[in-house]
C-alpha positions in Angstrom: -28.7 -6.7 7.6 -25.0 -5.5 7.2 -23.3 -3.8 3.6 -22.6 -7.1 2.1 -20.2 -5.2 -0.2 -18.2 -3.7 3.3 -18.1 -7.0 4.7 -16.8 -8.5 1.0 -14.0 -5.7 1.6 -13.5 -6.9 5.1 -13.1 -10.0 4.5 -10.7 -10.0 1.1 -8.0 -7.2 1.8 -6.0 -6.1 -1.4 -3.0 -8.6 -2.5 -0.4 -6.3 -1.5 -2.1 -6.9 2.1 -2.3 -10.4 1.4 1.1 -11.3 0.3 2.7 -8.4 2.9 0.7 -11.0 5.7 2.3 -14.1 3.7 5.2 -12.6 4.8 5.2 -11.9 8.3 4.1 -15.5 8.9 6.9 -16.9 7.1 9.4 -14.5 8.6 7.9 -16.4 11.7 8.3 -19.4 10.7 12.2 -19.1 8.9 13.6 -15.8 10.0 13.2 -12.5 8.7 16.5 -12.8 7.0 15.6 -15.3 4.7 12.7 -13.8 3.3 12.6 -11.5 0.4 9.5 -9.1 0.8 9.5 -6.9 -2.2 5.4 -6.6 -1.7 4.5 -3.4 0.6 5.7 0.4 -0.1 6.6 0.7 3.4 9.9 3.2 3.4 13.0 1.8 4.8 14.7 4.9 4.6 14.7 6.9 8.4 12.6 10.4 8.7 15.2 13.3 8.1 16.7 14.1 11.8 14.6 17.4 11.7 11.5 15.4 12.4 12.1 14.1 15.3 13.9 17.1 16.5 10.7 19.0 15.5 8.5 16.5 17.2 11.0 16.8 20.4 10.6 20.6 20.6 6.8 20.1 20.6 6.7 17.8 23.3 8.9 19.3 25.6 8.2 23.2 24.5 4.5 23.1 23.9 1.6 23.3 26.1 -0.1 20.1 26.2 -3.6 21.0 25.9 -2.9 22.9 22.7 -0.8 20.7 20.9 -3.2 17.6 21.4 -6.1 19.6 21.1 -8.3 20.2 18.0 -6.8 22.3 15.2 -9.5 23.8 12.7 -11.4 21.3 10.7 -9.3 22.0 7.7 -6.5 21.7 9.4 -4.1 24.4 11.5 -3.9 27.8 9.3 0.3 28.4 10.2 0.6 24.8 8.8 -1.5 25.4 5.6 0.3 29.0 5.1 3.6 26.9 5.3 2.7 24.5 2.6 0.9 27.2 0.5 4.4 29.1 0.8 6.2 26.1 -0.3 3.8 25.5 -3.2 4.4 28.6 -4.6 8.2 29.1 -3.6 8.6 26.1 -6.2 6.1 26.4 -9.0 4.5 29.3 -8.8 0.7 28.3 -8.4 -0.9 31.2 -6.6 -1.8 28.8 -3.4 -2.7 30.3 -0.1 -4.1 28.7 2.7 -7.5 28.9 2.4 -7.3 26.4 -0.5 -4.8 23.4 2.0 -7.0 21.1 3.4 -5.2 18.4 5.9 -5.7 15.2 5.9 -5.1 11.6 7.3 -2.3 10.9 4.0 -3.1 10.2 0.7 -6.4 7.7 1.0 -8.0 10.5 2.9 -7.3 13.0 0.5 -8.5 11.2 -2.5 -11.7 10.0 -0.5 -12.1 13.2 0.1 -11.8 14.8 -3.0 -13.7 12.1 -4.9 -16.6 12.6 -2.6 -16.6 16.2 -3.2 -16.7 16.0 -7.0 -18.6 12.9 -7.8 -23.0 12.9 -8.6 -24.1 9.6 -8.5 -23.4 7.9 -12.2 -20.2 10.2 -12.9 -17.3 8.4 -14.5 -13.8 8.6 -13.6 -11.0 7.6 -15.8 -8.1 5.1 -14.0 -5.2 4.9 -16.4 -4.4 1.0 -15.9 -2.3 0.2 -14.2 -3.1 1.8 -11.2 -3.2 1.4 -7.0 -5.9 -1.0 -6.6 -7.5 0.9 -3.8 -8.3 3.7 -6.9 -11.5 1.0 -7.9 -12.6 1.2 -3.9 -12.4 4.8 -3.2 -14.2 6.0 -7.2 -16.9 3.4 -6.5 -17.5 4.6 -2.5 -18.1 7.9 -3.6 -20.7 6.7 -6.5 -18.6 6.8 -9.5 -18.3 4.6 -12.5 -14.8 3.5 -12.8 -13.9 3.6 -16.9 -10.4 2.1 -17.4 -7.5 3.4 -20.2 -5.1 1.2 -20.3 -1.5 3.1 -21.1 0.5 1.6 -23.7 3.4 -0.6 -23.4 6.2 -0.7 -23.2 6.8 2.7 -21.7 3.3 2.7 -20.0 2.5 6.1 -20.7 -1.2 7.4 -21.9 -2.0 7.4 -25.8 -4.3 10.7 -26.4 -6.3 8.8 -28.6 -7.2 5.7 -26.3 -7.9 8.8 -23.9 -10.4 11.0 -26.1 -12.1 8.0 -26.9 -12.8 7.2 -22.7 -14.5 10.3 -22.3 -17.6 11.3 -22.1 -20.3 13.2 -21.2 -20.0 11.8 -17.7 -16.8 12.3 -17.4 -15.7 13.9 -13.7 -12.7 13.1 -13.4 -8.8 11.9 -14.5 -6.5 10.1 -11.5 -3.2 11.0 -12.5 -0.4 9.1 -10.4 2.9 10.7 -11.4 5.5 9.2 -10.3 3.3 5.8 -10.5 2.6 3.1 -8.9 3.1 0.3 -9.4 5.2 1.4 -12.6 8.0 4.0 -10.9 7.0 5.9 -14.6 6.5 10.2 -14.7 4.7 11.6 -17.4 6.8 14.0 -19.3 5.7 17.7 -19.3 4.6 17.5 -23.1 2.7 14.4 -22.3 0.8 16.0 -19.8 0.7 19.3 -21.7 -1.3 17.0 -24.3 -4.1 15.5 -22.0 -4.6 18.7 -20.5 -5.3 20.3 -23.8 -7.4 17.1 -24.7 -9.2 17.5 -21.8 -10.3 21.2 -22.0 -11.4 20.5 -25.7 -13.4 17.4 -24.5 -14.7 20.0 -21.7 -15.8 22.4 -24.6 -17.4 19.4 -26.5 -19.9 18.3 -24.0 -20.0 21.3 -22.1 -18.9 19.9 -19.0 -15.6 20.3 -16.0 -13.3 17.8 -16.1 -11.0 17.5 -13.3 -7.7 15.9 -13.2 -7.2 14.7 -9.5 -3.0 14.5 -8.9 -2.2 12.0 -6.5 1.0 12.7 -5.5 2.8 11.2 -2.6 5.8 10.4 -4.7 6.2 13.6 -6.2 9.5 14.1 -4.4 11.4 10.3 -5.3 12.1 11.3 -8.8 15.4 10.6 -10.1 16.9 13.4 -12.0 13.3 13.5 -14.2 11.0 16.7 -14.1 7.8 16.3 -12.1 5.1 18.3 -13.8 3.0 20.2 -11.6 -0.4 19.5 -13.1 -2.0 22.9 -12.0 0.3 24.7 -13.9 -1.0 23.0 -16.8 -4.6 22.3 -16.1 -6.5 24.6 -14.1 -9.4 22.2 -13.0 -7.1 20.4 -10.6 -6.8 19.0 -7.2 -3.5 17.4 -5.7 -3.4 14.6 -3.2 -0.2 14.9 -1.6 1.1 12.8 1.6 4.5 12.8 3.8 4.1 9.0 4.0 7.5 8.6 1.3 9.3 12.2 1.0 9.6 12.3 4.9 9.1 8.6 5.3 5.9 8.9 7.6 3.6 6.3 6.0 2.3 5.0 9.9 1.5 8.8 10.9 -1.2 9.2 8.2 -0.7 12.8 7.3 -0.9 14.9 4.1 -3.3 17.5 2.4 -5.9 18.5 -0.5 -4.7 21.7 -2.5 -7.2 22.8 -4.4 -5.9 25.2 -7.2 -7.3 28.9 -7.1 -7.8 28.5 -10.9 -10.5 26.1 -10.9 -14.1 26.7 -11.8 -15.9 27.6 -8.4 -12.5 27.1 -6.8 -14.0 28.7 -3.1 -17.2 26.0 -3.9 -15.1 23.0 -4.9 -12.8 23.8 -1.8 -16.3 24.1 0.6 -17.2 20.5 -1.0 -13.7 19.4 0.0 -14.3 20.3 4.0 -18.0 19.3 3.0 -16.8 15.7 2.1 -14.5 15.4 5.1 -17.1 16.4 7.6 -19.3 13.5 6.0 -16.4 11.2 6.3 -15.9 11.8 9.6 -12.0 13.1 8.5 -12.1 17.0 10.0 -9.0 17.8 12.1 -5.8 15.4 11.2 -3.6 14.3 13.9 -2.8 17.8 15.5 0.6 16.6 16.3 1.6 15.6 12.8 0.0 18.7 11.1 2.6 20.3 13.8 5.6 18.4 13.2 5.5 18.4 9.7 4.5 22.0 9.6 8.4 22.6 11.0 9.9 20.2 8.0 8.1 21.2 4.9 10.6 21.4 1.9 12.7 18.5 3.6 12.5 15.0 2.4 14.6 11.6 3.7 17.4 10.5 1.9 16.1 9.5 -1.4 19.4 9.2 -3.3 19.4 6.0 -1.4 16.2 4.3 -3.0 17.9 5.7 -6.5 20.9 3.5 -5.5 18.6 0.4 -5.0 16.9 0.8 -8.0 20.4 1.1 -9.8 21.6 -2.0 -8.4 17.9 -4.0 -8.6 17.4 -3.0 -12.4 20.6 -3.5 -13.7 20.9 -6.7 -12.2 17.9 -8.2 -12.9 18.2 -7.5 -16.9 21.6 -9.1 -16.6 19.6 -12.3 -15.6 17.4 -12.0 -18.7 14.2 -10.2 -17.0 12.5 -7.1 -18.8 11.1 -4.5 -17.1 10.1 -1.0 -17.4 12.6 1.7 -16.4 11.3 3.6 -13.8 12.2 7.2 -13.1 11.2 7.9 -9.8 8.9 6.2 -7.3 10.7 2.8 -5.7 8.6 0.2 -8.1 10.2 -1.9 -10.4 7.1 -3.4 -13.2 8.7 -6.7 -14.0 7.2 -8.7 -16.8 6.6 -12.0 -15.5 8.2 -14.7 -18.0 5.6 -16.3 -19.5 2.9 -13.9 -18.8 1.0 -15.7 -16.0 2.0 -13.5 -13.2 0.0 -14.9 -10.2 1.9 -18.3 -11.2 5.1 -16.5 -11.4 4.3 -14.9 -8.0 3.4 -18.5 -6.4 6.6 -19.9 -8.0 8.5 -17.0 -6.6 7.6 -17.9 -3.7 9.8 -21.5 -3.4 12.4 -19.4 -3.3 11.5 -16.9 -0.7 10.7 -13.9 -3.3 7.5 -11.8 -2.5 6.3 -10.6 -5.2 3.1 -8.5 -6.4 1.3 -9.4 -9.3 0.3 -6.7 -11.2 -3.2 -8.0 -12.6 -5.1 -5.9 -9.8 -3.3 -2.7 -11.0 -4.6 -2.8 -14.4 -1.3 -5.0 -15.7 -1.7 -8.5 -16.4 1.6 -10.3 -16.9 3.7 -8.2 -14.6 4.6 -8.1 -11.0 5.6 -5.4 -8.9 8.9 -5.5 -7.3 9.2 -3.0 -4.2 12.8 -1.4 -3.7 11.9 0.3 -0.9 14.3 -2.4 1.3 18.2 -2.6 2.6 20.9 -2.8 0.2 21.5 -5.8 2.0 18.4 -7.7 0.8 18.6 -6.4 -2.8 22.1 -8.2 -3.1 21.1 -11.4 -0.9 18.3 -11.8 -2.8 19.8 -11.6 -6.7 20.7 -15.8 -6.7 17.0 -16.4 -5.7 16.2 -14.1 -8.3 18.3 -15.9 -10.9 17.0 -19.1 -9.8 13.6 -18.6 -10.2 14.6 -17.1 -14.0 16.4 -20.6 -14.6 13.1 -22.5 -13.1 10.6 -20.1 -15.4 13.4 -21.2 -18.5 13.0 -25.0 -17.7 16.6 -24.8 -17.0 16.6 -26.5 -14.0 
């Protein structure tokens, strides 16, 4: 007999999937250039030049058998001393290389992780809304998924709906900062205030709480500070990925960092390579760990996804939508007008808008607008935008 729950996965992929696949047909069927597919995170801004110069110099300067060879299972030591030297070059954390684990991007780093923290029965804490896939990866490794739903309209955690979410069996916090699906970044003080919550909950039940920091979108803030959560909490792990600062999402590359001032920090870092052994995830692509290697502290050209959200914001409250102002990220969190937003979605659809509603992320009555597109789309598709506000209105 098969895993009924894998093949329930299988056979229902997420609604970003769905709606992303919604739109390949009908770009089929009507031409890409009249669909508007704000659904997927997929970055439409090139690699910085250095990347491909770097992967270049590899491939012509390297001997084969090494660079397509097996690194170490953790990943190749130059690489990890890089991004240890860049972690600390910018915040100061005390990193070294013996606590960078590589990995196959961001859903291999948080598999990872959660698999190396979670007993059977532990709880970890989503704050809603979320990335879906959070709910598939906690309850994989065992976990009991407890959700906190941040408060509106600025979707930022309240302490008090927090305190009252933990428990005894508390493991672990994901903290998404920037967020998806909400573009939002928790202010130092905020964070300041659940790290000190959770310490005190800690003491209470005489447990470690971890906050796991997923982090690929660390680097698309606009102007706002980026807390680094180590440097506030000390039982942390970050999930970073390349997939958005360098615009890599296909190459499936990024790392763990587990930070030296966590309990057990060498036995929470032998769980981590623990955890990708049993996942089958030792060794990321050798080529990428390589080529990013050469570009860490680079990133593409975000100014230009600032631009788009400029442009998409503005003009969207000028129609009469409402939204939450995001600060970094390339999501726009779009209340849906009348607060059904898979009808809204299906509606958008007469008029060639995909859209992602936000009821899988924790936030009914919103949809997720992806500005991760051309210029070009963004201003073709504002009258389909205004359209669909006039058909929502009854004013058509």
């Amino acid at each position: 007999m098969i895993s009924k729950k894998m093949e329930q996965l299988g056979k229902k992929s997420s609604v970003i999937r769905e709606i992303f696949e919604y739109g390949k047909r009908r770009k089929a069927e009507i031409g890409a250039e009249n669909v508007f597919d704000f659904s997927l995170g997929n970055p439409s801004i090139p690699a910085p030049p250095e990347f491909g110069a770097a992967l270049l110099e590899l491939i012509e300067k390297s001997d084969p058998t090494a660079l397509h060879g097996y690194t170490s299972a953790a990943g190749d030591l130059s690489v990890r001393a890089r991004i240890a030297e860049n972690i600390n070059s910018r915040f100061s954390a005390g990193a070294s290389a013996e606590q960078i684990y590589m990995t196959c991007g961001a859903a291999a780093s948080l598999t990872i992780s959660l698999s190396a923290l979670i007993n059977e029965g532990d709880e970890v804490i989503l704050l809603a809304p979320f990335f879906p896939e959070y709910r598939v990866f906690c309850e994989k490794a065992g976990a009991v998924v407890r959700v906190v739903s941040c408060r509106e309209p600025d979707f930022l955690p309240r302490a008090e709906d927090l305190s009252a979410a933990i428990n005894e069996k508390t493991k672990a916090i994901i903290i998404n900062s920037p967020n998806n699906p909400t573009g939002v970044i928790i202010p130092k003080e905020k964070m300041a205030e659940i790290a000190a919550l959770l310490s005190k909950k800690g003491e209470e039940f005489g447990t470690d709480i971890y906050i796991i920091a997923d982090e690929p979108y660390r680097e698309l803030s606009y102007g706002m500070e980026v807390p680094y959560i180590p440097n506030l909490y000390d039982n942390t792990v970050v999930c970073y990925s390349f997939s958005k600062s360098l615009s890599l999402p296909g190459e499936r590359i990024g790392y763990i960092f587990v930070s030296p001032r966590a309990k057990d920090s060498a036995d929470l870092f032998a769980a981590v390579c623990g955890a990708g052994r049993a996942l089958g995830f030792v060794c990321a692509p050798s080529l990428m760990q390589y080529a990013v290697g050469k570009c860490i502290g680079l990133t593409s050209d975000i100014e230009l996804y600032r631009q788009n959200r400029d442009l998409l914001f503005g003009a969207l409250m000028d129609i009469g939508y409402s939204a939450v102002y995001p600060d970094g990220a390339f999501y726009l969190f779009l209340r849906a007008p009348g607060g059904d937003a898979p009808a809204f979605c299906e509606k958008a659809k007469k008029y060639e808008l995909l859209l992602v509603p936000g009821d899988s992320f924790g936030g009914e009555g919103y949809v997720r607008i992806s500005y991760c597109v051309s210029r070009e789309q963004i201003e073709r598709s504002l009258p389909a935008f205004k359209e669909l506000y006039k058909d929502c209105m009854g004013e058509k």
